[in-house]
ROTINU-573402 format. One record per residue: x, y, z of N, C-alpha, C, CB in turn; residue in one letter. Coordinates in pm, whole numbers, padded with zeros to 5 digits, always signed. Glycine has a CB too. Layout:
% ROTINU-573402
XYZXYZXYZXYZa;...
This chain:
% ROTINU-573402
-00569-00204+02047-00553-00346+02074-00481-00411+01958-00690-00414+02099x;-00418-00509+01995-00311-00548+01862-00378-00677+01781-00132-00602+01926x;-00293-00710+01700-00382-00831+01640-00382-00961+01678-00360-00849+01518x;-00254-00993+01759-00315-01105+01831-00270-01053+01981-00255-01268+01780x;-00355-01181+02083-00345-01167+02158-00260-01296+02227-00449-01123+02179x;-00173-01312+02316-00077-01417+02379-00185-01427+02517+00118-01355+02412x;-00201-01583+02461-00298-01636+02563-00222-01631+02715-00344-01800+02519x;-00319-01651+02799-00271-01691+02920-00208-01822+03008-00349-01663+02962x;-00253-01865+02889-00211-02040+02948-00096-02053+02903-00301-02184+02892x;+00002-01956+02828+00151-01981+02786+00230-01982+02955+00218-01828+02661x;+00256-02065+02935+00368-02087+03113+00471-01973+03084+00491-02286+03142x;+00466-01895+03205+00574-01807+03216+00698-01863+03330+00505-01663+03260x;+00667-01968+03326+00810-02022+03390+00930-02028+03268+00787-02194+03460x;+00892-02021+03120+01023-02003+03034+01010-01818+03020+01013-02110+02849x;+01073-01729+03093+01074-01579+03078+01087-01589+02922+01205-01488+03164x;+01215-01636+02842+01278-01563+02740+01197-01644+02653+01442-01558+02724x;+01108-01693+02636+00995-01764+02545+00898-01675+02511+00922-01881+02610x;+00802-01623+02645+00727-01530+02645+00780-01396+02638+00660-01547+02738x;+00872-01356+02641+00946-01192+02618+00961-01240+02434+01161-01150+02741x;+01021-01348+02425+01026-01355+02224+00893-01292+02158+01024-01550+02149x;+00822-01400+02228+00635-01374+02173+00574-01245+02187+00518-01465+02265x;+00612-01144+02317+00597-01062+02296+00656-00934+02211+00581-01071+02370x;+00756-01006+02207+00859-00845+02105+00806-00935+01978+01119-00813+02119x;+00764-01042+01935+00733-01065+01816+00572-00984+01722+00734-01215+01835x;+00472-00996+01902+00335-00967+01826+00345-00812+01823+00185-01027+01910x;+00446-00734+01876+00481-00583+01910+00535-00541+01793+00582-00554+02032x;+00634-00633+01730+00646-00605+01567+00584-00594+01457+00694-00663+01523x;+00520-00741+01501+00416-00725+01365+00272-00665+01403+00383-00887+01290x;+00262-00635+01519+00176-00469+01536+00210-00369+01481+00173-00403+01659x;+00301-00359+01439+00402-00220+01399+00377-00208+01259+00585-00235+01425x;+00433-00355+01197+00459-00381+01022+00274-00371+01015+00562-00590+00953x;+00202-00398+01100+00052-00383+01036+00013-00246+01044-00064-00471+01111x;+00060-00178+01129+00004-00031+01140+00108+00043+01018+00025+00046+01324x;+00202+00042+01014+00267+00093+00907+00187+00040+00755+00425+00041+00925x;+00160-00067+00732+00103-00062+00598-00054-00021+00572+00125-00195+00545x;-00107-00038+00686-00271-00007+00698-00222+00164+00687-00376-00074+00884x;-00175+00224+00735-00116+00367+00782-00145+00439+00593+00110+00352+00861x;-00093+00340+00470-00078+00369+00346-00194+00291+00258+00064+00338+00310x;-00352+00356+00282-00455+00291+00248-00402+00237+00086-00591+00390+00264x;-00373+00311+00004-00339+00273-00140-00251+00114-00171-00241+00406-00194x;-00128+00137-00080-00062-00003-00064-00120-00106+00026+00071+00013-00017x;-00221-00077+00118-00204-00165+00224-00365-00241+00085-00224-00088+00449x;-00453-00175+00020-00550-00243-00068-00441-00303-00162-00670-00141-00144x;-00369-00314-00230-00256-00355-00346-00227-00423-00283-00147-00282-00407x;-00159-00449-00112-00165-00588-00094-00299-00677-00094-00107-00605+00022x;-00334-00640-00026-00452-00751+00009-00523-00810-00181-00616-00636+00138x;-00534-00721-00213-00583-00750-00330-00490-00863-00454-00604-00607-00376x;-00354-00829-00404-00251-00912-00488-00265-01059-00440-00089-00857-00467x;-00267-01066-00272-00252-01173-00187-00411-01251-00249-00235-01119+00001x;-00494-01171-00136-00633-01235-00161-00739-01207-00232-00685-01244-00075x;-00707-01177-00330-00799-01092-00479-00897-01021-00437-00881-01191-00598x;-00901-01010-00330-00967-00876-00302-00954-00773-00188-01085-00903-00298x;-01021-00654-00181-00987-00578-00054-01108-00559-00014-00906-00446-00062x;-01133-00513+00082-01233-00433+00175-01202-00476+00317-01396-00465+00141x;-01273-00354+00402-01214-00354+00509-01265-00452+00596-01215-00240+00557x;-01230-00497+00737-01250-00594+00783-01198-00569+00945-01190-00695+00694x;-01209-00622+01060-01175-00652+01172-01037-00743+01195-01287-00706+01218x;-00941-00728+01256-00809-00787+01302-00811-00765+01426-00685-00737+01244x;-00863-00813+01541-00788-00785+01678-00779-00899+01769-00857-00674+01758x;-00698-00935+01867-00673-00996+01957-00732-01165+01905-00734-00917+02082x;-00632-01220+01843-00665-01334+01797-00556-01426+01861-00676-01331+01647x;-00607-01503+01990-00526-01596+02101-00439-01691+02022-00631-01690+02204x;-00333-01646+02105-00188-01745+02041-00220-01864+02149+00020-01659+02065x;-00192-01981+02138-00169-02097+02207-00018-02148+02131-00310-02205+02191x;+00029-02234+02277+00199-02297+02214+00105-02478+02237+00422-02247+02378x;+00151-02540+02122+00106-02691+02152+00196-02759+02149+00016-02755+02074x;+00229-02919+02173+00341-03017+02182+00374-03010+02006+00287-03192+02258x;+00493-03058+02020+00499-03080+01868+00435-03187+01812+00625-03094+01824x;+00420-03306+01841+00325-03382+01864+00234-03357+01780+00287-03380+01977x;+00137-03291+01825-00026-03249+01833-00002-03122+01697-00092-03166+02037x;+00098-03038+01686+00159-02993+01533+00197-03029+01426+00232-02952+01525x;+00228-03191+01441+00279-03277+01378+00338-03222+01269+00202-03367+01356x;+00469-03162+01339+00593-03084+01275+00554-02965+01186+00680-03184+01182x;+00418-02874+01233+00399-02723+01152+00458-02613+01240+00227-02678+01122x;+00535-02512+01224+00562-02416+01282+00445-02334+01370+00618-02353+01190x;+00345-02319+01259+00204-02230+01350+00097-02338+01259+00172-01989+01308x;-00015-02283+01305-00168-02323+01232-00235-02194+01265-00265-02474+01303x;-00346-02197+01232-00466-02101+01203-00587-02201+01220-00461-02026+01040x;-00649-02163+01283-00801-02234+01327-00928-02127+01326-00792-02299+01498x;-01013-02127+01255-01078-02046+01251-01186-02054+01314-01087-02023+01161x;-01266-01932+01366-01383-01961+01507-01476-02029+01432-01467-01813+01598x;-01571-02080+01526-01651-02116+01544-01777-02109+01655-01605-02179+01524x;-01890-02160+01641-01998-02058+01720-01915-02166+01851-02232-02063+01676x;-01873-02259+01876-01840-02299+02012-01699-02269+02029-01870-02445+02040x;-01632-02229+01951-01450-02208+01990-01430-02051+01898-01310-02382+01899x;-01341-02002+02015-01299-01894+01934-01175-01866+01844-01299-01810+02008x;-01170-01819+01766-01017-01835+01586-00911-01822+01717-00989-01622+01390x;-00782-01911+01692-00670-01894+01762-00587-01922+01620-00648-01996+01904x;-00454-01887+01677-00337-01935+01593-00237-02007+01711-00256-01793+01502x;-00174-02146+01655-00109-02212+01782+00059-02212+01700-00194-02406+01834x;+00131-02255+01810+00264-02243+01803+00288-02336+01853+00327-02146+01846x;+00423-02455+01759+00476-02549+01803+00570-02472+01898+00527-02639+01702x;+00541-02538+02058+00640-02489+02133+00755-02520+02140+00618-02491+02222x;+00791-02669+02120+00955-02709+02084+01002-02630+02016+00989-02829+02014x;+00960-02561+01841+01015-02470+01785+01061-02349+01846+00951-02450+01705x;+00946-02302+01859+00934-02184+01918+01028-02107+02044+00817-02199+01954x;+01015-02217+02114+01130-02247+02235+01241-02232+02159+01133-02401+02317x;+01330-02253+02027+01469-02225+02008+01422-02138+01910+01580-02341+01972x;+01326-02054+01828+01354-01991+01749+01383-01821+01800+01257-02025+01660x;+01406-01718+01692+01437-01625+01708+01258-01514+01724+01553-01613+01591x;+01285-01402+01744+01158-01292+01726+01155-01324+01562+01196-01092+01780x;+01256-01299+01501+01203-01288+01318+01107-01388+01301+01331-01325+01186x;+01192-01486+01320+01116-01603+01301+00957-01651+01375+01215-01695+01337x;+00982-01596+01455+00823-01661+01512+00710-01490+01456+00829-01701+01776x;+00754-01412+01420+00711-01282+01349+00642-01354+01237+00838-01168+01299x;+00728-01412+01145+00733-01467+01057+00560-01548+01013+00857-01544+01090x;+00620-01677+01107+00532-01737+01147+00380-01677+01180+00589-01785+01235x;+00399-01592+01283+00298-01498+01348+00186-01457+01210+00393-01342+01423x;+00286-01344+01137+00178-01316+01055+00176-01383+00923+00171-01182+01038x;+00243-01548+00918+00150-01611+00813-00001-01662+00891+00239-01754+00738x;-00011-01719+00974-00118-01745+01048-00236-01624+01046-00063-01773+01185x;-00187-01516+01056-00270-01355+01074-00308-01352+00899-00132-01176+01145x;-00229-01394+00775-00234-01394+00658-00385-01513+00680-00074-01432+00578x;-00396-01609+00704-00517-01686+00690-00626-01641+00777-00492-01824+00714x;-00583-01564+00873-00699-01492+00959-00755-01430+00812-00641-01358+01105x;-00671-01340+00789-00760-01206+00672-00808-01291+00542-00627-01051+00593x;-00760-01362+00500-00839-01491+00391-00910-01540+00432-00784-01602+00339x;-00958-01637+00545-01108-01600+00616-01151-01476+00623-01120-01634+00752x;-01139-01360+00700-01281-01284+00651-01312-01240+00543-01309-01184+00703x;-01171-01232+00456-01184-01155+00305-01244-01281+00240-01020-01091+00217x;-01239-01403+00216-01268-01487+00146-01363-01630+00212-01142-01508+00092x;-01429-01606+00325-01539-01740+00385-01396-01861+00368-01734-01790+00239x;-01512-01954+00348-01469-02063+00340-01392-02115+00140-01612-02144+00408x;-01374-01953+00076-01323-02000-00030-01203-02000-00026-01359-01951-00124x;-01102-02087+00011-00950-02031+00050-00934-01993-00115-00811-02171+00132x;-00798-01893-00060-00755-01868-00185-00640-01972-00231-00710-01726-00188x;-00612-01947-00356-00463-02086-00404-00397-02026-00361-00396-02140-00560x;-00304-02108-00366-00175-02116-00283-00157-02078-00170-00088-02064-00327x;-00051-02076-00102-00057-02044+00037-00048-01879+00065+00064-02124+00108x;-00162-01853+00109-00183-01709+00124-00148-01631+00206-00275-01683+00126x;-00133-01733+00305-00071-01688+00495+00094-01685+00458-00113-01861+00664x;+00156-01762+00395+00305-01742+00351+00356-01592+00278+00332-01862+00240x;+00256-01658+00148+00259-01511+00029+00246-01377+00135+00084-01506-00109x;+00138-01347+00157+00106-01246+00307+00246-01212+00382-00003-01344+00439x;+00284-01305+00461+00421-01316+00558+00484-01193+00492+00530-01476+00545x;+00540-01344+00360+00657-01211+00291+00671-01057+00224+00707-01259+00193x;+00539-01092+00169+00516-00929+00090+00512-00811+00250+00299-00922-00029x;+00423-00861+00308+00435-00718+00456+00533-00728+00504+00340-00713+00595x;+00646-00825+00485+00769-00803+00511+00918-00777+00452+00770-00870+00556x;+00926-00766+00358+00973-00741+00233+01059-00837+00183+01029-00627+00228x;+01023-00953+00238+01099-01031+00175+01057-01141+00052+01149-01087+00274x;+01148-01254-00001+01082-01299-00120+00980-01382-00084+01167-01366-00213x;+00875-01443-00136+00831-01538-00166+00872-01670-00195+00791-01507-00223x;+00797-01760-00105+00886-01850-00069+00824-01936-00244+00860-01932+00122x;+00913-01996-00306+00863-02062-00431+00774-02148-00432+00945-02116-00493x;+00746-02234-00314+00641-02336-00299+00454-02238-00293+00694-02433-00123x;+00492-02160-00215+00355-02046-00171+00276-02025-00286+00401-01880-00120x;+00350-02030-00402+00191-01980-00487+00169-02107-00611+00211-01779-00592x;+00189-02218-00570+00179-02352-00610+00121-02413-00493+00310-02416-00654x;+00158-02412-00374+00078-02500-00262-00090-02475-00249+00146-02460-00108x;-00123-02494-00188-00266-02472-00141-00256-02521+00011-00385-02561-00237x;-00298-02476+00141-00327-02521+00277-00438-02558+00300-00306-02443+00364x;
């Protein structure tokens, strides 16, 4: 089972919206099994990102697309469960609607980056933005300069 799951309430009247979302969570299924695959690196991340490692649960965590509106101009969010709602990650759909697979990948697993800072870390977020920092390192790209000065 992958790590997130694409809710059902995404309208499949836009095909090439929902085919993005899916070749997106199919990727970063991939980039997660490839680094989990290398226990030594996949602890060196987590530990660099969220100062610590141990193992933990990742599966099927419901994507929702919301108005931009109601995003008030964020690419994704992260909401974490609760005993009456279950953890989703949402997607501004205006974006989303013109962006590329990288990009909503991107997106995808900074949101999946604050999933694992919740369970690795409760309610202590870590500094800076951890779901960003996360993004880039499992993807090899840089760090965005704001990420380890911000806080979310």
């Amino acid at each position: 089972m992958g790590a997130i799951r694409i809710s059902n309430s995404i309208d499949s009247s836009d095909p090439g919206l929902l085919a993005t979302l899916v070749e997106a969570s199919q990727s970063l299924d991939q980039r997660l099994i490839e680094w989990q695959s290398n226990s030594d690196s996949w602890k060196q991340l987590l530990q660099r990102v969220f100062g610590i490692h141990q193992p933990f649960e990742l599966e099927s965590i419901a994507v929702e697309l919301l108005d931009e509106a109601t995003m008030a101009g964020l690419r994704g969010a992260y909401a974490a469960g609760t005993s009456e709602q279950p953890e989703k990650i949402y997607l501004n759909q205006e974006w989303a609607t013109t962006a590329s697979t990288i990009e909503i990948e991107a997106v995808l697993l900074e949101e999946i980056g604050h999933a694992i800072d919740q369970r690795l870390n409760g309610e202590n977020d870590t500094p800076g933005d951890e779901g960003a920092i996360f993004s880039a390192l499992i993807r090899g790209v840089e760090i965005p300069r704001n990420a380890t000065t911000k806080n979310d």
